[in-house]
Phi, psi and omega in degrees: 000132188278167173313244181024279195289346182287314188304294180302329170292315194249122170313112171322176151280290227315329167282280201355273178341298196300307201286323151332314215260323176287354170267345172297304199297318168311326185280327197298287182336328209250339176283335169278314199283332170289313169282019185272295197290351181283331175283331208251025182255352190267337192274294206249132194184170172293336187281223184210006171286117215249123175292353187278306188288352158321276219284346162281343204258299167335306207282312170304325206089023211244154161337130149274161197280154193295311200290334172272336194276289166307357156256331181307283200278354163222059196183293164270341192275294179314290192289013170269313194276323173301312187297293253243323173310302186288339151312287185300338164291343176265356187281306185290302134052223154317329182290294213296305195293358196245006147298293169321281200279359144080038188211129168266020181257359193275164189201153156314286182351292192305303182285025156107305169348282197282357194266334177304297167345294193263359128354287181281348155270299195304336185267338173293306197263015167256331177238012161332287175307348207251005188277077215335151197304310188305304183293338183284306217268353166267345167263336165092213146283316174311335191314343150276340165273324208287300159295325186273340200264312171326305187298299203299312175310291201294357181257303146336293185308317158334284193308307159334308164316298169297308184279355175241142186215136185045069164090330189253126189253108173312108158301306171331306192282236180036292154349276198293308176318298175304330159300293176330300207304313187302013183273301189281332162286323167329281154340273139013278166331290170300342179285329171261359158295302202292331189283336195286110228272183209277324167317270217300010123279320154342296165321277198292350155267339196269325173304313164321303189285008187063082166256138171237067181266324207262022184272146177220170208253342188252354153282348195257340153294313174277328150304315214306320194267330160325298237256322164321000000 
């Protein structure tokens, strides 16, 4: 190995420093930019309720209005801390696979994870209803999370299965398995799109798209310390 290529492989301190010190700024930055999006989901909405006039009414002593009270703290503020819990869980995520495979290009997405994930919810909420009562009324509102944390395991396990041989776990094969297996839950998927009546695609969309149209305050107590 020539002067040249050792000198590019092993970082001086001085890059160091710069990439320490650029990363401080990078954190300063996303960190600004998060309380940003945080003022303005709580600030910007359909209704006509305003947090600037909230937070002078608080300020003041003064009573908030039924209208303000009920969008600010139950409407918008849950669906700001469930946005900023489920970012953040997926932020952690994304790190840990892309430590195991030792790639910053690895994602749920590539293994399978998430495809399993939505595999077991479109199937939760298309053959739901056909599911005996007793299961329904004991899983709840939960049933769709409950199915997609199901897929997503049983797509991990899979996957664990197929790459290890004697003890030993292949990324490579591991990889390529995922790909496979998102082809085949994909496939799988479209076939309970297409059986799915005009709710429950309605549904299966908002669900795709992330909508925290449905945060509560009692969901983000029961997620909150999960996801934590």
């Amino acid at each position: 190995m020539s002067a040249a290529s050792e000198t590019q492989a092993t970082p001086t301190p001085a890059r160091a420093r710069d990439r320490r010190a650029l990363a401080r700024q990078a954190h300063a930055w996303l960190a600004l930019l998060l309380l940003g999006s945080c003022v303005a989901s709580l600030a910007i909405g359909a209704s006509g309720a305003s947090l600037w006039s909230a937070l002078w009414h608080m300020a003041s002593g003064e009573p908030l209005t039924q209208l303000e009270r009920v969008v600010l703290f139950d409407i918008r503020l849950p669906r700001t801390l469930l946005g900023l819990l489920v970012g953040a869980a997926l932020a952690v995520s994304g790190t840990v696979l892309q430590g195991l495979f030792r790639n910053p290009l690895a994602d749920p997405g590539i293994v399978g994870v998430s495809a399993g994930a939505g595999l077991g919810a479109i199937g939760a909420v298309v053959l739901g209803a056909s599911l005996p009562a007793a299961i329904r009324e004991v899983a709840g509102m939960y049933l769709v999370p409950i199915a997609a944390f199901a897929g997503s395991w049983l797509s991990v396990m899979l996957l664990y299965g197929v790459a290890t041989h004697r003890g030993r776990t292949s990324v490579a094969t591991m990889l390529l398995a995922g790909l496979a297996l998102t082809a085949l839950t994909g496939a799988l998927a479209g076939i309970l799109v297409y059986a799915a009546d005009d709710q429950q695609l309605r549904d299966l969309t908002f669900w795709q798209m992330g909508s925290l149209a449905g945060a509560t305050w009692s969901k983000i107590l029961t997620a909150g310390p999960l996801i934590l």
